[in-house]
C-alpha positions as CSV (number, residue, x, y, z in Angstrom):
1,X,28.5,84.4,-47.2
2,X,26.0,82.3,-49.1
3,X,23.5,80.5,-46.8
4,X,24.2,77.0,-48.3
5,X,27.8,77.6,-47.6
6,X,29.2,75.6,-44.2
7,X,30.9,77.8,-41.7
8,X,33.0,77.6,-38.6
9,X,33.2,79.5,-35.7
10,X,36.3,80.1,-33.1
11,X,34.0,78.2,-30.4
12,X,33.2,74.8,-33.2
13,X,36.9,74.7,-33.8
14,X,37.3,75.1,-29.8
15,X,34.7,72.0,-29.5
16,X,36.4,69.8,-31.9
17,X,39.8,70.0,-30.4
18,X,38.3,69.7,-26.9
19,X,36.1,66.5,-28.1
20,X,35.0,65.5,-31.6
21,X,32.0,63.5,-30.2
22,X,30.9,67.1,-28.1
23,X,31.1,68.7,-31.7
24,X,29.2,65.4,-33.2
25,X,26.6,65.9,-30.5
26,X,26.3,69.7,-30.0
27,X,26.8,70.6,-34.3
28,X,25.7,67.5,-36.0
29,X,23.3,66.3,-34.5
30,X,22.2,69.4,-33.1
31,X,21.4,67.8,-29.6
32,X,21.1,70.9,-27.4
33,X,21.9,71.0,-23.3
34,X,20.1,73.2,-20.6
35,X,22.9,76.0,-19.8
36,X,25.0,74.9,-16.4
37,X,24.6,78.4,-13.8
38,X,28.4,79.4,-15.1
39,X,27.1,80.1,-18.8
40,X,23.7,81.6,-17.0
41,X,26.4,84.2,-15.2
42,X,28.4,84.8,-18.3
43,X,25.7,85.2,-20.7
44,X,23.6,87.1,-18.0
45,X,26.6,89.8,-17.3
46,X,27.5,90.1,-21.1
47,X,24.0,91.6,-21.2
48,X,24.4,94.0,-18.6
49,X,28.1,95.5,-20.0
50,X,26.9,95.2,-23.9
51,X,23.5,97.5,-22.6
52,X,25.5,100.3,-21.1
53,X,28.0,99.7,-24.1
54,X,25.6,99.9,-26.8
55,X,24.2,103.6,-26.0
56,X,28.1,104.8,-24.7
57,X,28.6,105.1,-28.3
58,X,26.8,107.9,-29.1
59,X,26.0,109.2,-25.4
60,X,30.0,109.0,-24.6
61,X,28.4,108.5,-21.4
62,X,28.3,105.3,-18.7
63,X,24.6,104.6,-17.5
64,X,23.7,104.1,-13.9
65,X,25.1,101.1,-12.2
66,X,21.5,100.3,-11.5
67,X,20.1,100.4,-15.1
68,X,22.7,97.8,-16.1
69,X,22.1,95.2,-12.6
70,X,18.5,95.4,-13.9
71,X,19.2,94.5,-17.3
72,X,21.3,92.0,-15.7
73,X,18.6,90.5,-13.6
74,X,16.2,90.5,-16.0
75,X,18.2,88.4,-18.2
76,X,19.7,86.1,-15.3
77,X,15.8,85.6,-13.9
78,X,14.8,84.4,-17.6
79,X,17.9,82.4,-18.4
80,X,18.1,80.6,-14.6
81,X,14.3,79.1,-15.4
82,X,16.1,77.1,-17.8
83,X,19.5,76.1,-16.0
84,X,20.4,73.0,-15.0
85,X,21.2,73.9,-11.6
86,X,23.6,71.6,-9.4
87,X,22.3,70.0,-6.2
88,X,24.8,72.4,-3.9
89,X,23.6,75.5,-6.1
90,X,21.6,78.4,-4.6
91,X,20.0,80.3,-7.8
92,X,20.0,83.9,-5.2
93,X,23.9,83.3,-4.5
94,X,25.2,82.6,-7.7
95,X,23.0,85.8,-9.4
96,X,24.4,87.8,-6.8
97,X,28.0,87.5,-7.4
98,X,27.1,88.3,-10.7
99,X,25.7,92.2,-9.5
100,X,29.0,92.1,-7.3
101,X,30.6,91.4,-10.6
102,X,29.1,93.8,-12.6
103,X,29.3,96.6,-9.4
104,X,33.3,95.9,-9.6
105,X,33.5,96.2,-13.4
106,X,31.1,99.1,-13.7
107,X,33.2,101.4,-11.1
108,X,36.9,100.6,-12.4
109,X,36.7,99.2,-15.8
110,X,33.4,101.1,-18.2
111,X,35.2,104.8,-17.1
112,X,37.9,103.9,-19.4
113,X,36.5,102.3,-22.4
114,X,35.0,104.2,-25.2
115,X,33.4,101.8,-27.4
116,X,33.1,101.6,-31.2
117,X,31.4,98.6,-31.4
118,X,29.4,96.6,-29.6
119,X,28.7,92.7,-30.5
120,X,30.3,93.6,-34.1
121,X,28.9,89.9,-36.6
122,X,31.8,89.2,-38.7
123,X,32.0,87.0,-41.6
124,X,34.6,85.7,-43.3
125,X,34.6,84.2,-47.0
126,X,37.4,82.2,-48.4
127,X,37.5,81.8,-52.5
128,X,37.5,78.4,-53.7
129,X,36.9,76.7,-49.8
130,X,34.3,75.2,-49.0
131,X,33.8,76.8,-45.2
132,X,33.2,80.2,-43.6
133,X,34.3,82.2,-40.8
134,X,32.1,83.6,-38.4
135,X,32.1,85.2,-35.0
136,X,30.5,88.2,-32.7
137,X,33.4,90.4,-31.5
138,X,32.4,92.0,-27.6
139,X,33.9,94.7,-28.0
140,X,36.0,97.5,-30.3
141,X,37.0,100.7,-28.6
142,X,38.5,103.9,-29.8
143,X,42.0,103.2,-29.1
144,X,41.6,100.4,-31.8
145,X,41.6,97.5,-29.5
146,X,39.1,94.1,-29.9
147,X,38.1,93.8,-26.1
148,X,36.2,90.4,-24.7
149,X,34.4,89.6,-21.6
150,X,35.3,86.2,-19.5
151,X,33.5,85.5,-15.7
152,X,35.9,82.8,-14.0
153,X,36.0,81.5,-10.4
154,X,39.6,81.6,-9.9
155,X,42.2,84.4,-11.4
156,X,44.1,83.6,-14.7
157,X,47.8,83.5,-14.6
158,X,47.6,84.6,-18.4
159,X,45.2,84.0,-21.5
160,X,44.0,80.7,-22.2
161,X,44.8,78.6,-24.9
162,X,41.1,78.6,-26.4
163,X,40.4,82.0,-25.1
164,X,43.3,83.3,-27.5
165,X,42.2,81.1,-30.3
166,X,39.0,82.8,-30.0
167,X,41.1,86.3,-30.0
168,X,42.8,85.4,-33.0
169,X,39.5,84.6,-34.7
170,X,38.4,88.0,-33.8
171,X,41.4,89.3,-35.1
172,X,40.5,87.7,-38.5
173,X,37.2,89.0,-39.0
174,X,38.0,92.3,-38.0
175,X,41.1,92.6,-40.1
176,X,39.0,91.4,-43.1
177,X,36.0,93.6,-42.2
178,X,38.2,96.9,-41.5
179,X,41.2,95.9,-44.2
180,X,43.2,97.3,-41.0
181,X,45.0,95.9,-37.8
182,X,43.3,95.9,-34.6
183,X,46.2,97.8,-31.7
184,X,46.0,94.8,-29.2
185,X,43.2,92.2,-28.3
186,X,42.3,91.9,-24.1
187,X,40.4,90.1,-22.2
188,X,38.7,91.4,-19.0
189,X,38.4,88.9,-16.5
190,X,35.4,89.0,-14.1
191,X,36.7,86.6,-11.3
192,X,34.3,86.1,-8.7
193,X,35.7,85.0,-6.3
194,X,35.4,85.8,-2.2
195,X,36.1,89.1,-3.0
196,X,34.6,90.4,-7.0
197,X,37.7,91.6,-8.9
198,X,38.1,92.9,-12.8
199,X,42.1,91.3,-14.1
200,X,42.3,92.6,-17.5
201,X,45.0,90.8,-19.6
202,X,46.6,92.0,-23.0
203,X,48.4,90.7,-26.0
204,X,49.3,91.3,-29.9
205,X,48.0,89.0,-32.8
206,X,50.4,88.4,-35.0
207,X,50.0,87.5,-39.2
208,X,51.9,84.1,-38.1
209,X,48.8,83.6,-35.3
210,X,46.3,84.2,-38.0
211,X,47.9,82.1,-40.1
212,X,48.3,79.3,-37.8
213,X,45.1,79.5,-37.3
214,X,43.3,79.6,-40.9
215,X,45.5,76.0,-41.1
216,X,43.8,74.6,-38.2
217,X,40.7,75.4,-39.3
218,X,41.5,73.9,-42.7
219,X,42.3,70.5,-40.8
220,X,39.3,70.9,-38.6
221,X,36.8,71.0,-41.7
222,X,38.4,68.6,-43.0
223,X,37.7,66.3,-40.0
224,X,34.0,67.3,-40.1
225,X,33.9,66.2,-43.9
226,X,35.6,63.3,-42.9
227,X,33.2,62.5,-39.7
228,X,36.2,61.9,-37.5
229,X,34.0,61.6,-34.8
230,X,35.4,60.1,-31.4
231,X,34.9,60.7,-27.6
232,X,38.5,62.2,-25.6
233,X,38.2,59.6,-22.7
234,X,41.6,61.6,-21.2
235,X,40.4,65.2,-21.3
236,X,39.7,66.4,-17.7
237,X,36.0,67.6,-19.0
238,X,35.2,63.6,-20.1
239,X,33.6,63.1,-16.8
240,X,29.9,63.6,-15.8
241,X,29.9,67.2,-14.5
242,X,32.5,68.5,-17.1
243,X,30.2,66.6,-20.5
244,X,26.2,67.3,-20.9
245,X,26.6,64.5,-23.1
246,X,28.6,61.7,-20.7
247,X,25.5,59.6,-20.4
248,X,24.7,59.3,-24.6
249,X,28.2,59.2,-25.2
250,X,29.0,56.0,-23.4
251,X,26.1,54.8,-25.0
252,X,27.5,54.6,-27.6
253,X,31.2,54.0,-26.6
């Protein structure tokens, strides 16, 4: 993919349809937030599994449960000097649900998984359109399936409507990439809740999901190149603690 060539990723598309002003704010203008402690966790765990992942491939082997909670602390301890921490947040509590986490996935989830790759780039070029694909898949084991990581506070009843967009993206640029199908895509749930539990859930992507969504993006770019730009005053995030952006937004609206 050329570098003057635009490109979208499953998580723009996921912005625009949540908010065309977040996407304005966060992609257009480029106005960047301090991370909220949730995407500290997330990013912070990620580190730890993709670590222990990374050498699995060739050592066939899970590290210590230790080696991986430091690489998690080490990236939680940088990343929390940044967060924008709420006034009832204690930094100690919320890192160590994330070694509870980790502990929980580490003991019943890494035994099973013999990875392939590990944080896989994909891009996607389309002839004769004017945007990209583009996207970092978590995970590819042996048994052929694209596998991605989620922390959560409360235990999915099934697979979100973004989360599977962002599947089905995956989907995409592996199928391009590999010129094969991928078995089934997952997602592993890390709920931390009172008690740290793993709820891995599992589906198929079909050519009609694909499909479905190469239109979407088709309608999304053309949006951007359109600078359809407007706030979504009855989406449940369009309040002060779900928008980093609230404050400039109604500004301006």
């Amino acid at each position: 993919m050329s570098q003057e060539k635009k490109h979208l990723s499953a998580s723009q598309i996921n912005c625009y349809l949540r908010c065309p002003m977040q996407y304005y704010y966060r992609y257009i203008k480029n106005l960047t937030l301090p991370p909220r402690s949730a995407l500290t966790l997330g990013s912070s765990v990620h580190a730890g599994i993709a670590h222990n992942y990374n050498q699995k491939k060739k050592s066939r082997k899970d590290l210590k449960v230790n080696t991986i909670l430091d690489v998690y602390c080490q990236s939680f301890d940088m990343g929390a000097k940044e967060t924008e921490w709420q006034k009832d947040e204690k930094p100690g509590e919320v890192k160590d649900q994330g070694i509870e986490l980790l502990k929980v996935y580490h003991s019943e989830i890494s035994p099973q998984i013999q990875p392939v790759e590990v944080e896989q780039k994909f891009e996607v070029d389309f002839p004769n359109v004017d945007y990209g694909f583009v996207g970092y898949v978590d995970l590819v084991d042996d048994k052929n399936r694209i596998i991605d990581h989620k922390t959560t506070a409360r235990t999915p009843n099934g697979i979100a409507s973004d989360h599977r967009l962002q599947l089905t993206g995956y989907s995409l640029g592996y199928r391009a990439g590999t010129g094969k199908k991928e078995k089934k895509v997952r997602i592993d749930y890390l709920v931390k809740n009172k008690h740290a539990k793993v709820v891995t859930l599992e589906e198929k992507i079909s050519d009609g999901d694909v499909d479905r969504l190469l239109k979407l993006m088709a309608y999304v770019a053309k949006a951007i190149d359109q600078e359809l730009f407007y706030p979504q005053p009855h989406n449940f995030m369009c309040c002060p603690n779900g928008c980093g952006y609230w404050d400039i937004c109604h500004q301006e609206f």
